[in-house]
N, C-alpha and C positions, 0 to 999 in steps of 0.2 A: 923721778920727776912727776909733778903733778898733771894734769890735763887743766889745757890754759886757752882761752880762743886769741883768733888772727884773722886777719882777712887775707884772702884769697883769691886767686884765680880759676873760675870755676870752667872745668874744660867744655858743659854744656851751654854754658853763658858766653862763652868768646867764638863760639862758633863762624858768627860772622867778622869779626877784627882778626884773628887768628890767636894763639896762646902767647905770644912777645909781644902786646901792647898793654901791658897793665894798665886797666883806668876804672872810674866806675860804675861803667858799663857794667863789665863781664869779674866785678870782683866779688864778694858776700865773706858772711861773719862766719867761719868754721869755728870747731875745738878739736884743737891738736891731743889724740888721746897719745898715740908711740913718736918718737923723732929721735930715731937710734943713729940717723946721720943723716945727711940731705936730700941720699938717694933712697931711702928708706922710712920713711911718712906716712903715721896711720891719721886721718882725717876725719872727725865725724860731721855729714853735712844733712842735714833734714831730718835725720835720725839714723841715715844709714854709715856706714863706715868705708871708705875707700882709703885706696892708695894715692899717695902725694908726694911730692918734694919741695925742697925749700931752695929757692935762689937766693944766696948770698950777698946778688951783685946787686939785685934790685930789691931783696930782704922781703919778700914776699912768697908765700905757698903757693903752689899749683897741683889742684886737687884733679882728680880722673874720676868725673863721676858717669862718663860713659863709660868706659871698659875698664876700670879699677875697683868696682864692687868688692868686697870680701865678703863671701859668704858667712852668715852664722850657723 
């Protein structure tokens, strides 16, 4: 699978709504580089690469770009 972008839920942007109100406040444009299943989501967001998942229910990403860094 190629790397494709999505918008997202950015977990430094929702700080104050909390992560379950998707809007577009707290959402931006990622590129999904890995999505080996929903719980398992590499994300590249500014340039750096985190950890993510994908909601199904509401068909949107939620990236961790406080504490889901991956080091290079």
């Amino acid at each position: 699978m190629s790397h494709f972008e999505a918008t997202a839920v950015i977990h430094s942007l929702s700080a104050n709504r909390g992560p379950n109100h998707p809007d577009t406040d707290n959402t931006d444009t990622v590129t999904i580089i890995e999505h080996k299943n929903n719980n398992s989501v590499i994300a590249e967001y500014k340039g750096r690469r985190y950890r993510a998942i994908f909601n199904p229910f509401h068909c949107i990403y939620y990236v961790d770009d406080k504490y889901g860094l991956i080091a290079e």
